[in-house]
N, C-alpha and C positions, 0 to 999 in steps of 0.2 A: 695121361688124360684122366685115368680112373683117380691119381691121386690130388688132381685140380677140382674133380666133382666133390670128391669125399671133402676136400677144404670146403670149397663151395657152402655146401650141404652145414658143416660144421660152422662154417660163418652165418651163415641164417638162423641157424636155430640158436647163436649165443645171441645174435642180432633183435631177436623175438625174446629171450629171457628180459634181455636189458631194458626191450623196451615196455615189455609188461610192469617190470620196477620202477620203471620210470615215470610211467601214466598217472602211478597212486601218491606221486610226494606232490604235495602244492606249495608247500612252503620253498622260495626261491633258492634261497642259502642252499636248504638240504639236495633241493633236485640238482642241482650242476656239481657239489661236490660229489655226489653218489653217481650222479652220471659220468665223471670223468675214473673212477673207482672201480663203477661195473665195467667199461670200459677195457681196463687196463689190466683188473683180475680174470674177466671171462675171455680174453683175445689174447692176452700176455705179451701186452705194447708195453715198451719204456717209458710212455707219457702221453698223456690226453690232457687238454683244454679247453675251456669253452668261453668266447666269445660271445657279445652282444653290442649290435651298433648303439650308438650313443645319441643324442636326441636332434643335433645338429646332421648326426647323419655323415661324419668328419673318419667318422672313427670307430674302429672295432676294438673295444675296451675287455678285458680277460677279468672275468667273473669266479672261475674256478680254475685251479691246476694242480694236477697230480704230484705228490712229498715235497718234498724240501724244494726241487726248485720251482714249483707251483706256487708256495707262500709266496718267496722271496720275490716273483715278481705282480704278487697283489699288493705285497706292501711297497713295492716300485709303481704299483698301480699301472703297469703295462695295459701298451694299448697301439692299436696297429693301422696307420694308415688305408681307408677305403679302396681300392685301387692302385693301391702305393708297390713298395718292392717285395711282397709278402706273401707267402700260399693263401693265407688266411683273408688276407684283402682284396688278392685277385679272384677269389672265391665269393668273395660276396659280392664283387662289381659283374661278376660275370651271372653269378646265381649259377654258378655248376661246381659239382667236386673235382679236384686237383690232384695228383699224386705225382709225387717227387721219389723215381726210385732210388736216382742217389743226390743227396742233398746241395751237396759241392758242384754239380752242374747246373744245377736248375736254377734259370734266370732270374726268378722271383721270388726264389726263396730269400728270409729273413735268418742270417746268423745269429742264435742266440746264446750269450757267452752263460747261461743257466744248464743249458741242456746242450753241450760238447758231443756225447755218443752219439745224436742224431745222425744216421744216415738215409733212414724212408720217409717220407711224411706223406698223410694224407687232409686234405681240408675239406671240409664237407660242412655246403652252406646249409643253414638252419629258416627253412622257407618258408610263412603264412600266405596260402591264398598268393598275388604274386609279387610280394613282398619279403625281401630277406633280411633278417632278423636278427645274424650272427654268424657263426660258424663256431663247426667244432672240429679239433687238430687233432690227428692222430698220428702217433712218432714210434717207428721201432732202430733199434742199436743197428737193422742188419741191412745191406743194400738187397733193392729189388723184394724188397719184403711184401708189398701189396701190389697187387692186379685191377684189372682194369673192371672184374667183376666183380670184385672187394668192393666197389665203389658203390655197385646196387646193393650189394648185402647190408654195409652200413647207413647209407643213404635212408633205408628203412629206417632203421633207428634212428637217425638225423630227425626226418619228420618226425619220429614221434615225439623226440624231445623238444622239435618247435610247437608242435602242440602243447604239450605238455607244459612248455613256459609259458604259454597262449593263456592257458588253461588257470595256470599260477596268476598270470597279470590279473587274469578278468574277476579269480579268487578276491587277489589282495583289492582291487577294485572295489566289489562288492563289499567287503568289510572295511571299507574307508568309507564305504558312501552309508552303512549301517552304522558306525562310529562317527560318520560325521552329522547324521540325524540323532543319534543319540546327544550329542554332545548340545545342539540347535534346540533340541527337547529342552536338556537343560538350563539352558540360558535362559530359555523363555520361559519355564516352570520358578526357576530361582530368582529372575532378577523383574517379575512381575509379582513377588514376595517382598522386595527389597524398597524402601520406600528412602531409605539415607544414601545417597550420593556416595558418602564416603567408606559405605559398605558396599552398594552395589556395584562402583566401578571395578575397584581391585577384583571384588567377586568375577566379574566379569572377563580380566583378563586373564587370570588364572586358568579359569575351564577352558578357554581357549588354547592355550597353549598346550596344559596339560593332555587336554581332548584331541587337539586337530595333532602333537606333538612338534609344533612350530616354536620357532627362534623366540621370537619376541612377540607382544601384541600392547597397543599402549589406546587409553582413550583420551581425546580433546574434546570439551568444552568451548567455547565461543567466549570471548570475553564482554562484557555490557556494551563494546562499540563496535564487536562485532569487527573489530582489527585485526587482532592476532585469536586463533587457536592456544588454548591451554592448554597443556596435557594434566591429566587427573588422576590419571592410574597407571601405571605401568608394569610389565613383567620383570620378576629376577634384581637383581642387584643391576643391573643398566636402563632400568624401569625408576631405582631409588633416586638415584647418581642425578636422573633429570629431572625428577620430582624438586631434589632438594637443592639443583640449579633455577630452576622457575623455567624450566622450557619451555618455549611458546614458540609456534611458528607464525608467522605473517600471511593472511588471507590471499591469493594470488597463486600464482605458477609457479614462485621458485622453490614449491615443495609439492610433490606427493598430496599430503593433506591439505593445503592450503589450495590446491589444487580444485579437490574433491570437492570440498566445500563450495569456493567459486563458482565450481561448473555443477554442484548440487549431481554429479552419477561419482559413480567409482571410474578407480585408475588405478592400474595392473603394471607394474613396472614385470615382464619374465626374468627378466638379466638389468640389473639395475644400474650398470654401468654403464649400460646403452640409451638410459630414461634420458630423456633434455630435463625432467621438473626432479629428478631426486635428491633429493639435501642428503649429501653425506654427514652421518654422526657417529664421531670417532667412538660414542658410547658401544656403538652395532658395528662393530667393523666384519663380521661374516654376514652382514646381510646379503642376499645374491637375488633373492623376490620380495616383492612387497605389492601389497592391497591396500589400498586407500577408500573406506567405505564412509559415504554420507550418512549422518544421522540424522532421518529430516523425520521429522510430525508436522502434520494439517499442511504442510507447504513452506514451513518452515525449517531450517536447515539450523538442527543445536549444537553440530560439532562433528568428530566423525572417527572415525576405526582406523589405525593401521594394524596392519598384519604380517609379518615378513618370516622370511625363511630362509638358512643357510645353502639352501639347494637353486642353483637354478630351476624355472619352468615348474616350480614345485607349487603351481595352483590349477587344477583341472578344471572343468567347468561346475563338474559338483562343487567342487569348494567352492565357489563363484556365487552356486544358487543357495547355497547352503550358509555361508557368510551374509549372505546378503539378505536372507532372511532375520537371522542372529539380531543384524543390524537393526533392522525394523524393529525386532522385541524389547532391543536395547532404547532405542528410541522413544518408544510407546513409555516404558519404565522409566526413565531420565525426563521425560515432561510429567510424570503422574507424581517423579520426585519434585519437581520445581512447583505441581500445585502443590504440593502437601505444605512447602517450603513459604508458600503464599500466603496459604490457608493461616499455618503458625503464626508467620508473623505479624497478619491481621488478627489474630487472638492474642497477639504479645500485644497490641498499639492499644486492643480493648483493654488488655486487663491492665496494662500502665498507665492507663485514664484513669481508671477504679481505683489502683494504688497511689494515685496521685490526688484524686479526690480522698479517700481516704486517711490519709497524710495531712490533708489542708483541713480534715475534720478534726484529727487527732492534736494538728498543730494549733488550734483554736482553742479547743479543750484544754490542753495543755497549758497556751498562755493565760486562758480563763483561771486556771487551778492556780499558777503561780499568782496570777494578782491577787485572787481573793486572800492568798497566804501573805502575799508582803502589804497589801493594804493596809490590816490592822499594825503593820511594823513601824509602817512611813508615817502613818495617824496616831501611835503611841509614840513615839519618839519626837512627833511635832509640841504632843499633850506634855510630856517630860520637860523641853526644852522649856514652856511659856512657864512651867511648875517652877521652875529651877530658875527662873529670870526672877519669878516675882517672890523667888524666896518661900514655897509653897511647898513643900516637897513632905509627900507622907511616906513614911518609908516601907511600911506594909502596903501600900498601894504600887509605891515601885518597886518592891519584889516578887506581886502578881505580876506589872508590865513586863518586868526582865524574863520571867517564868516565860512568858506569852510566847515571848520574845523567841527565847533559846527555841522551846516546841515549833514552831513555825520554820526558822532555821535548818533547825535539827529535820523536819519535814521532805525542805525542799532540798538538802543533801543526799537524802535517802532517796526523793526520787533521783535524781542525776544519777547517783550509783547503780540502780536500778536498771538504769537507760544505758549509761555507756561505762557503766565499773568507775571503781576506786582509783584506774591508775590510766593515763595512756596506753592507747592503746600499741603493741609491739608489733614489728612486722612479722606476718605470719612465716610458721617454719617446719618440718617435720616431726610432731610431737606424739609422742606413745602414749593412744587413747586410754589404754588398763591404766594406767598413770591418775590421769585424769581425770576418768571417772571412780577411783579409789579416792583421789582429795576431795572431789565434789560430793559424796555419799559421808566420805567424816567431816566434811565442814557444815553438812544440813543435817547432823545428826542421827543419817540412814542407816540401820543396821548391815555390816555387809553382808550377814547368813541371810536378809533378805533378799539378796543381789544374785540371778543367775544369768551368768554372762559366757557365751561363748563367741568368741574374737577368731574369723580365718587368721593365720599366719599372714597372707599377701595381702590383710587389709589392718595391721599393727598400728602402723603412722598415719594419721591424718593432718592435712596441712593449716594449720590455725596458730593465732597465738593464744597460749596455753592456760592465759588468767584470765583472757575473756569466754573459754571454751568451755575451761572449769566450771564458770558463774554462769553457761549458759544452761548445761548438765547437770546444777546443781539446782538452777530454775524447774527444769523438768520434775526430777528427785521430789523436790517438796510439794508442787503440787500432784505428785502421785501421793505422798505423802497424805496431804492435807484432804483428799480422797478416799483417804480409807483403807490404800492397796497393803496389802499382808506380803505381798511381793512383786518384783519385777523383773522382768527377760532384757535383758540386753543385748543385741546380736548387730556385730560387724560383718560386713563383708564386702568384697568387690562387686561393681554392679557393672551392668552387657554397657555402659558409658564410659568410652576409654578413659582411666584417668582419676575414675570417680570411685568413692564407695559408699555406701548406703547405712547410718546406722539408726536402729528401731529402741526404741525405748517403751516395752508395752507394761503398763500396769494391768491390775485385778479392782481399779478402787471402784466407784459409783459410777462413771462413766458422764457423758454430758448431751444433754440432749438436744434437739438442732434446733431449738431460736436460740442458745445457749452461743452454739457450736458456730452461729453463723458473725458470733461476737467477740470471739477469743483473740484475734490479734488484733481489736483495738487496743492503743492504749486508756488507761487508767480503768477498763471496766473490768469487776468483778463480781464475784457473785458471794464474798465471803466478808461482809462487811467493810466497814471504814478503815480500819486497822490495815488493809490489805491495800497498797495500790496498784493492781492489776497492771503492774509491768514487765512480770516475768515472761511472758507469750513474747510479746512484742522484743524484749530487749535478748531474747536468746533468736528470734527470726535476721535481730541487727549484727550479732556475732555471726551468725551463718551465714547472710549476705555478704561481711566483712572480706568470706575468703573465700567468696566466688563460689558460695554453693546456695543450696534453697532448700524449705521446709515444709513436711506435710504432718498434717493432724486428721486424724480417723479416731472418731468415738458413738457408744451407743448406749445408750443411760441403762444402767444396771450390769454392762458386759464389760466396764473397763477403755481404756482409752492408751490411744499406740499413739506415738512419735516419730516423724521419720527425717532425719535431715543427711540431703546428699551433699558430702562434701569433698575435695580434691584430696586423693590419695598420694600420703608422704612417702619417699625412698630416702632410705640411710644406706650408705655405702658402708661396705663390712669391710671396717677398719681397725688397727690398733690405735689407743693414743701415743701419746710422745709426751712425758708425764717429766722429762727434762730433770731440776734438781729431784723434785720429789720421790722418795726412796720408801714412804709407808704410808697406808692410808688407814686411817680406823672410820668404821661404816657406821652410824649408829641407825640401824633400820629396821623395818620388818624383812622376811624374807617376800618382796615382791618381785612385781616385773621391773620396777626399776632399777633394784638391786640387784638382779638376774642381770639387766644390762649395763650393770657399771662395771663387773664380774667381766662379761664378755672381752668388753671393751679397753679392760689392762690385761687381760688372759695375755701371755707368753711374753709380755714389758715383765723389766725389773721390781716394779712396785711390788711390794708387800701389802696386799690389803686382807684386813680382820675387820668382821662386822658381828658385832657384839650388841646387847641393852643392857648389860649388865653397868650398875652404875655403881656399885662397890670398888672396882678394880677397872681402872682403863690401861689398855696396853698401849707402849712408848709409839706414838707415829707422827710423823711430821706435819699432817696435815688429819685433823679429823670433820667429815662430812657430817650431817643430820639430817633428816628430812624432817620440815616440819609436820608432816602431816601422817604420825607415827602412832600405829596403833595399839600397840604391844607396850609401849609406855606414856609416861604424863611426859610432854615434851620440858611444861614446867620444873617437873624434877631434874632431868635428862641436864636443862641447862644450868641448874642448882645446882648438880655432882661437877658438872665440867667447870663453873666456874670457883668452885670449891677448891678442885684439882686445880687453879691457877691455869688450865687449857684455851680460856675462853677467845686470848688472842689466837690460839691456831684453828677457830671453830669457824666451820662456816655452813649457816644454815640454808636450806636447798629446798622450794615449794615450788610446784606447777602454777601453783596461782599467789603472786606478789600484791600483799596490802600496805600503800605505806603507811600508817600507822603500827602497826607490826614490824616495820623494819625499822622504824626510829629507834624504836624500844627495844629490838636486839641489838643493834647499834650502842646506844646507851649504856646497856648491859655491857659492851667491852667486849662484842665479838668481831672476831676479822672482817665477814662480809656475812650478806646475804643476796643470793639471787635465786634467778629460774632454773628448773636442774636441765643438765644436759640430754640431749636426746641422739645425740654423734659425737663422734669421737674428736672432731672439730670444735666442736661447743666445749666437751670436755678439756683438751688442749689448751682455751684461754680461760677456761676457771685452773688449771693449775700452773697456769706460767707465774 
């Protein structure tokens, strides 16, 4: 008797340690491993458990178990019929503790091939209010191991670790529903910033996910007939996959969304294989929940939310009030982006009137200027013809006419060049600005120590063709030039516009002042006399239009005047070439960026390439390069030594910007070819096949 009290006594107060440890963990993991631990080191059982019913209510699912065979059957994810053949299920259908003194008789025990030495168990339900919650198993090696008052002693500790999970739920509760306002905070804080569609959706489903920690989250748009849902944004790489399918669901019941939208509320699939409206997408194959939220403004329905989740039953009501708020501020943002989107494009239809008037002023002016020029040509040449019939012909008077003549000619070539270059135009391609604006600073005869240029790396290639880009750059250059500027800033870089990058051309000259300023992309006007026909503005705005980009100009009379043209940014894939027979190349160039990439470009090929100016001595190479736009020598001498040297059929001369009258005449001269230099190692590949 004395040694049943002293047990007694002993089990209460381990009963009372456990359960003082037990009260202070919230985090769920740690309390049921530590309770099946304290368990099993303060009582010195061979194995403790712990159990929790499962939402359906089916099942007592094992949460925590004591060493090696405690893992083994979490990663079996054991779990034990309610009521079924089990200590632990008749213990929670009954809401009272069990004790099995020896294992092998007891009706209801559950054999379990993990735990062999069991011969005592004890099950002890885990009860809220009158509500049971779980149970927890307690196992020793030895028969008749626990008593009937063992049952009160741990029983104590029973409750308190249902409290205690009580305690953990309503924890993790409250910091879901704190992270879930947080998260609602955000949306509405950020995507009432966001005024581009194409930033604000993804923005949007991102924080979602990341914030609520759910599967997937995607947003749809309405399409203009208001037929199908579009999707717009989506989560993850199964967000991409239906982006870059055109997913679109059909307005009606046979989906979730399509749903929402129709009936303008949400729709909550818990178990989505029981929904009648959920379209399976093989993209989401663990989806188990899913929210369907409307996007409605003034009464009007734009599109709408899903939201899904690997878990069943994984949306509480907070998520419900709190998503559905989200919704609303999404809403509010997605119509303030469609006015913005309005607004634009009624400033696009005004200012394409302006440019279009514009345009029919300049095209006036234009044909005005051409006939005043060929008039006198059509009118001397009639004067000629009657001179010449009646045998009349003074020939000092027809070498004023033919003079007239040529000038007028010679006039109206210069503007066409002016307007649209010397050559066709080429399809644009990824061409290396430093390139560019190096030929266009020595063909207008800009010093380059004038030139401070700094070029990002991610913004090298712009996509243009390269002799119209030059002549547009070289526009700019002179009149900073013709300005007075002592120098000028050059600066590339990528701009917040996917795709795009920005570059600024700022002079120091006289600057221009705004009735000036409000004149500058007509054509033919200037301010610098008749010699001048005021086409450079205009014809470097028509290269930048060319390749899909646009131009601004800021100036302030005595500060100097900036350039800005945004144009689409080139990618060269890092390549070697394939240089095939050719086995040597000799370089004749400055040390620049394009020489730097031609270097790159045969790095670790067989070719031999030497890049020399030296024009005394050329070293033996199968194919020798030039740029024509070399600074470090006269290219005149350059091609004097080579054809001296008998070389000129292996020459071939390489310009950013192609004139052909410059290429007749290297041609003539007896050289291989001439073309545009390469700018990838593709390009490169058919200049040397």
């Amino acid at each position: 008797m004395t040694n049943n009290i002293e047990r007694h006594a002993k089990l209460l107060k381990a009963s009372a340690r456990a359960a003082k440890n037990i009260t202070m963990i919230l985090d769920p993991y740690e309390l049921f491993q530590r309770t099946v631990d304290i368990i099993c080191d303060e009582f010195g059982f061979y194995y403790a458990g712990v159990f929790l019913v499962d939402e359906a209510t089916q099942y007592a699912v094992l949460k925590a178990g004591r060493g090696d065979a405690g893992r083994a059957m979490l990663r079996e994810e054991h779990k034990l019929a309610i009521g079924g053949n089990s200590m632990i299920g008749a213990s929670i259908a009954n809401k009272k503790g069990r004790i099995a003194l020896d294992v092998g008789s007891e009706a209801v025990f559950f054999e379990n091939p993990h735990l062999p030495k069991t011969r005592s168990e004890m099950a002890l339900p885990l009860i809220v209010g009158e509500e049971a919650i779980g149970a927890l198993t307690v196992q020793s090696v030895e028969e008749a191991a626990f008593h009937e008052e063992d049952i009160d002693a741990l029983q104590t500790m029973a409750d308190q670790l249902a409290v205690a999970i009580q305690n953990s739920k309503l924890h993790r509760q409250e910091e879901r529903r704190s992270r879930l306002l947080k998260a609602a905070n955000r949306v509405g804080k950020e995507v009432a910033s966001l005024l581009n569609l194409d930033q604000l959706l993804p923005q949007t489903v991102n924080i979602i996910c990341e914030a609520y920690g759910l599967y997937y989250a995607g947003v749809f748009l309405l399409d203009e007939k208001s037929e199908f849902a579009v999707l717009r944004a989506g989560y993850g790489k199964a967000g991409k996959a239906m982006l870059a399918d055109g997913h679109k669901l059909r307005v009606g019941t046979d989906s979730m969304i399509g749903a929402s939208i129709a009936m303008g509320e949400a729709r909550i699939a818990l178990d989505v294989g029981e929904e009648r409206v959920h379209f399976k997408n093989p993209h989401l194959p663990h989806t188990r929940s899913e929210m369907a939220l409307p996007l409605i403004y003034g009464g009007r329905t734009l599109g709408a939310v899903t939201i899904q989740s690997s878990e069943e039953r994984a949306f509480s009501d907070d998520d419900i009030t709190m998503l559905l708020t989200m919704a609303e501020h999404l809403a509010v943002a997605i119509n303030n982006a469609h006015l913005i989107e309005e607004l634009k494009e009624a400033h696009n239809e005004i200012l394409r009137n302006k440019v279009f008037e514009a345009l029919t002023t300049a095209s006036t002016e234009a044909i005005h200027w051409i006939g005043n020029k060929t008039l006198p040509i059509s009118l001397t040449v009639a004067r000629l013809r009657e001179e010449i019939a009646d045998g009349k012909v003074d020939l000092e008077s027809l070498k004023e006419d033919l003079d007239m003549i040529s000038e007028s000619a010679t006039q109206i070539i210069q503007v066409k060049e002016q307007l649209i270059g010397a050559v066709r135009e080429m399809k644009p391609r990824p061409v290396l600005f430093a390139d560019v604006l190096q030929t266009a600073a020595l063909q207008r005869g800009f010093p380059q120590n004038k030139l401070q240029v700094e070029i990002d790396p991610a913004a090298a290639y712009v996509i243009a063709d390269s002799t119209q880009l030059t002549r547009a750059v070289g526009n700019i250059l002179q009149n900073a030039a013709e300005a007075g500027a002592k120098s000028i800033k050059v600066h590339v870089r990528p701009t917040e516009e996917r795709g795009m990058l920005e570059i600024t051309i700022e002079d120091d000259g006289v600057g221009i002042n705004d009735a000036t300023l409000q004149k500058v992309w007509s054509p033919f006007f200037t301010t610098r006399g008749v010699e001048h026909h005021g086409l450079g503005l205009p014809a470097t705005m028509h290269v930048v239009s060319q390749s899909q980009g646009h131009i601004a100009l800021v100036s302030e009379e005595g500060k100097g005047t900036t350039v800005a043209m945004f144009m689409p940014r080139g990618r060269v894939d890092v390549e070697q070439a394939q240089p095939g027979s050719v086995k040597s190349i000799l370089l004749i160039d400055d040390n620049d960026d394009w020489a730097n990439l031609l270097g790159h470009m045969l790095k670790n090929t067989k070719v031999k390439l030497t890049q020399s100016t030296d024009l005394k001595k050329f070293p033996e190479a199968d194919l020798i390069l030039v740029d024509e736009n070399i600074a470090s020598a006269s290219l005149n001498e350059v091609l004097a030594a080579l054809s001296k040297a008998k070389l000129a059929p292996k020459t071939v001369v390489l310009t950013s910007a192609i004139n052909p009258e410059r290429v007749t005449q290297y041609l003539r001269d007896g050289l291989k070819d001439v073309t545009v230099k390469p700018y990838s190692a593709n390009e490169l590949n058919e200049l040397l096949k």
